[in-house]
N, C-alpha and C positions, 0 to 999 in steps of 0.2 A: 126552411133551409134546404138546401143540395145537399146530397149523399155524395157529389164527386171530389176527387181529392184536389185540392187547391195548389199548385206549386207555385214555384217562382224561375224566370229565366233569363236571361238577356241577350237581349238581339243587336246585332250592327246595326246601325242607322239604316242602310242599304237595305234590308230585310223590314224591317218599321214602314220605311216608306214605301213598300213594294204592296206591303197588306195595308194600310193606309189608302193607297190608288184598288186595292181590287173594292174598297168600299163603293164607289165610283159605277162599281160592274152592277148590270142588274139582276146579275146573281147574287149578290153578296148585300148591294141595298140597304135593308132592312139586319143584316145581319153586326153583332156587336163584336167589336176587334176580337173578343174571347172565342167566340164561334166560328170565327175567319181560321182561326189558327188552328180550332179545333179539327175542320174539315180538313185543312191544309195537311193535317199531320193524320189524318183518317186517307187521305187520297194518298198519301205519299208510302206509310205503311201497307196497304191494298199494294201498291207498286210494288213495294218491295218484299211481296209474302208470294206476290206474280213470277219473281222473278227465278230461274233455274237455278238450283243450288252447285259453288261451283266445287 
């Protein structure tokens, strides 16, 4: 079993389909819708840890 914490969330259909099409990418490939969202929310936080406090 995983040690990481398991949630639950819900996406607009518009968001679904978007990481749906980045399977498509040959970055993401091989990668399972869990891991899509995971980097997703890893790149977006990085973003936002980048960003000047205002």
């Amino acid at each position: 079993m995983t040690d990481m914490r398991r949630i639950t969330i819900a996406l607009p259909d518009e968001i679904d389909r978007k990481i749906l099409e980045l399977r498509k990418d040959d970055r993401f490939i091989r990668c399972s819708y869990a891991e899509i969202v995971r980097q997703l929310l890893e790149r977006g936080l990085a973003k936002e840890a980048d960003k000047p406090a205002s």
